[in-house]
Each structure stands twice: as C-alpha cells, then as structure tokens.
C-alpha positions as CSV (number, residue, x, y, z in Angstrom):
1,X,-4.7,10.3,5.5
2,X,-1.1,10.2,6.5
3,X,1.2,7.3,4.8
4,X,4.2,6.1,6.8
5,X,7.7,6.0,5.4
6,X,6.8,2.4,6.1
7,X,4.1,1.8,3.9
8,X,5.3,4.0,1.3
9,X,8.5,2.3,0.9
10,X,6.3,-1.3,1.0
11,X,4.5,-0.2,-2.3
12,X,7.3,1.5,-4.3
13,X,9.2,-1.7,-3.6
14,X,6.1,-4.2,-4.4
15,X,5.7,-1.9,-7.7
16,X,9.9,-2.9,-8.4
17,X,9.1,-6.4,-7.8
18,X,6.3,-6.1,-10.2
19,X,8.2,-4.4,-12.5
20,X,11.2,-6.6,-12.4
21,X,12.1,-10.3,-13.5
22,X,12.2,-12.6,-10.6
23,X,14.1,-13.4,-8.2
24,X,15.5,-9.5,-7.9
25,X,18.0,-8.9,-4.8
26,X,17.0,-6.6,-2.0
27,X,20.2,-4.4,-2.8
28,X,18.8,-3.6,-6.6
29,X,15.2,-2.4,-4.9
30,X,17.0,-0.4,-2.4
31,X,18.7,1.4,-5.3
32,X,16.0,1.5,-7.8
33,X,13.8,3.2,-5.0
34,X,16.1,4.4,-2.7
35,X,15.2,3.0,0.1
36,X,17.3,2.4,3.0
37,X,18.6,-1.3,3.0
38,X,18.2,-2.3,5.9
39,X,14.8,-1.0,6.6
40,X,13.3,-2.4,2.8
41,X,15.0,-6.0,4.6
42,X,12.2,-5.9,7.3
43,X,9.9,-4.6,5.1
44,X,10.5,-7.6,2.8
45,X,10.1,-9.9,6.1
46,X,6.9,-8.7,6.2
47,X,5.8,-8.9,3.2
48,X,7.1,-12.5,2.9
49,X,5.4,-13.4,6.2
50,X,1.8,-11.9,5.2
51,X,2.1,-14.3,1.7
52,X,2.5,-11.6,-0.3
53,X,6.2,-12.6,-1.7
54,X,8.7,-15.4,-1.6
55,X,12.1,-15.0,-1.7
56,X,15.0,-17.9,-2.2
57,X,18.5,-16.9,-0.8
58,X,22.4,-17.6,-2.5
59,X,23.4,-16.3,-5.3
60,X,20.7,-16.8,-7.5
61,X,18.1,-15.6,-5.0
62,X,15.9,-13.0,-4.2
63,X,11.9,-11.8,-3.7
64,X,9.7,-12.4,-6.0
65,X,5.6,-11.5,-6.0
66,X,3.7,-14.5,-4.8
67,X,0.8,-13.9,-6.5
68,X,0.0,-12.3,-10.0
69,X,0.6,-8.1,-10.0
70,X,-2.8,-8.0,-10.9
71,X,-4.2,-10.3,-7.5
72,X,-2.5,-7.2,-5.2
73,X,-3.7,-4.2,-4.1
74,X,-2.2,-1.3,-2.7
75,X,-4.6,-1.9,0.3
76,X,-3.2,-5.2,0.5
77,X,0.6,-4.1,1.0
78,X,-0.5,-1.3,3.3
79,X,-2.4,-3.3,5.7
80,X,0.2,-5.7,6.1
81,X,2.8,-3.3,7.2
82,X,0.4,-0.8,8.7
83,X,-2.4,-2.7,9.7
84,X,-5.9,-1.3,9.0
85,X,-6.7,1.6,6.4
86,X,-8.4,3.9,8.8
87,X,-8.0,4.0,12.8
88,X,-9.3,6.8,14.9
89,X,-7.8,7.0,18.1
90,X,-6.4,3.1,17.5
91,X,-10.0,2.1,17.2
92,X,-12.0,1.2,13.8
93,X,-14.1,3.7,13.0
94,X,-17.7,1.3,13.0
95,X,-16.9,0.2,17.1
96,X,-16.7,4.0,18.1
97,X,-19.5,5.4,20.5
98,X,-20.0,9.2,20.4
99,X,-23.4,11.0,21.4
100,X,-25.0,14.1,21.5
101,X,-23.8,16.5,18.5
102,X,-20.7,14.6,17.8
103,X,-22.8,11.3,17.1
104,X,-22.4,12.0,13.0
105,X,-18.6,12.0,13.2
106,X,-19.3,8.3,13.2
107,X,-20.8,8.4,10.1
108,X,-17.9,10.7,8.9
109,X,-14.8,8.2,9.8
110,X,-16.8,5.4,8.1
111,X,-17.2,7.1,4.7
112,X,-14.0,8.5,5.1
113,X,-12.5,4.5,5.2
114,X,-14.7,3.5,2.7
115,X,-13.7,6.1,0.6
116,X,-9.8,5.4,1.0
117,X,-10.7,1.4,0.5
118,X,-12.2,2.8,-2.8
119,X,-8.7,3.9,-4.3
120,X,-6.7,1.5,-2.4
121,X,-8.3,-1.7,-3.0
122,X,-8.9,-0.5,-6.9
123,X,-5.3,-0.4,-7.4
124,X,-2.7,-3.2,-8.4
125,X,0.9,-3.7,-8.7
126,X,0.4,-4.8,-12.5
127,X,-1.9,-1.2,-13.0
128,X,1.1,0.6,-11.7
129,X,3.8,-1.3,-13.3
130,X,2.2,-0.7,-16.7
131,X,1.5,3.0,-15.5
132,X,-2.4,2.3,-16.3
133,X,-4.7,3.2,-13.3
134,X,-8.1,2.6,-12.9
135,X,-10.2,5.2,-14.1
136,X,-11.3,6.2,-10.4
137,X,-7.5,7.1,-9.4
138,X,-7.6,8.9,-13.2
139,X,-11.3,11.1,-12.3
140,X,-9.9,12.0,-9.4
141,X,-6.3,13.3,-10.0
142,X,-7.8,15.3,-12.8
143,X,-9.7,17.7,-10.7
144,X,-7.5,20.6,-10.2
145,X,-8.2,20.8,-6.5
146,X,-6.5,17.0,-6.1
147,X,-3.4,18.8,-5.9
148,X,-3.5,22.2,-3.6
149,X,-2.5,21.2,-0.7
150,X,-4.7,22.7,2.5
C-alpha cells in the first residue's frame, strides 16, 4: 500500500487537531507538522466538507474535530482525501472479473483490503494522540520483519 503526501499530511494534521485545544489556526498545524500551508488549507477544506471538522474564521478562529478523537479513524481521514482504501486498476477489488489461473487474485485484493481496513479502521485520533494503539497495530509492529523493507 502506497500513502499519498495527501493523506499522510490529512492524519498527522487530524492527530494535531486531536492533540490540540480548539479552535487551533492552520498556520500552528503547518508548523507543528510541517506541512506546506497552503496545501494543509485544502486539506482542511476537505476535511471540513466530509464532516469531519469545523472551523470558525477571525481572530479567534480556527479547526477544530467535529466529533470526539475517539469517533475517527484513520480510515475515516484517508478515504475522504483519498477515496477508497484499496483500488486495483481504479476499480474495487470485489467488482473485478479475472478467469482462468488468475481468477484467485480476486480473492487476493479482497483480503488484502480487508486486511488494511483491519489497522485502519482500528485506529483513532484520541489512540494516537495519547500514543496508545490498539493492540493489533502493537502485535504487528513487534514482529521484526514489520520493518525490513522489500
């Protein structure tokens, strides 16, 4: 699986928001994160737009999380600036028609989804603002092979 600038930026900035008391300027994300400006400003848009935060504007303004850390996922923020988890060949995985030999690859991309749903939709904003992830993000960064890169 292969995260986007996009997304990536969209979840460290949700975790800030988490993180942070309300209403916290754009600017102060940016820099926490380091995020370019004006690309966390249409991130923000989106979030805003897909429910997920409100924001006020003036002086006293900012984004704020518009629903409890522990109500979003990681899942959540990623589909809304990504769309959904797992796409082969811009198609979902369960409407692909393959035949002969290849017909298990079906099976493959499914459990390959459900697999990244597994982590993704396990996680929330308050688990990583209080640095305390689920025990299924904790098995699996344990095993020594988690982190060789192949």
């Amino acid at each position: 699986m292969r995260l986007s600038a996009k997304a990536d930026y969209a979840c460290r900035a949700m975790a800030e928001l988490a993180a942070s008391d309300p209403p916290t300027k754009a600017e102060r994300v940016a820099t926490a994160q380091e995020i370019p400006l004006k690309f966390l400003e249409n991130i923000l848009l989106d979030l805003k737009h897909a429910g997920l935060l409100e924001s006020q504007r003036g002086g006293d303004g900012g984004y704020w999380l518009a629903r409890d850390a522990s109500d979003i996922t990681l899942a959540d923020i990623i589909r809304v600036v990504e769309g959904p988890l797992a796409y082969v060949r811009g198609q979902r995985p369960e409407s692909l028609d393959y035949s002969g030999v290849a017909e298990p690859l079906k099976d493959v991309w499914v459990a390959l989804r459900a697999n990244v749903r597994s982590v993704l939709e396990s996680v929330t904003l308050a688990q990583i603002a209080h640095n305390d992830l689920p025990d299924v993000v904790q098995e699996l960064v344990a095993d020594v092979k988690a982190w060789q890169s192949h």
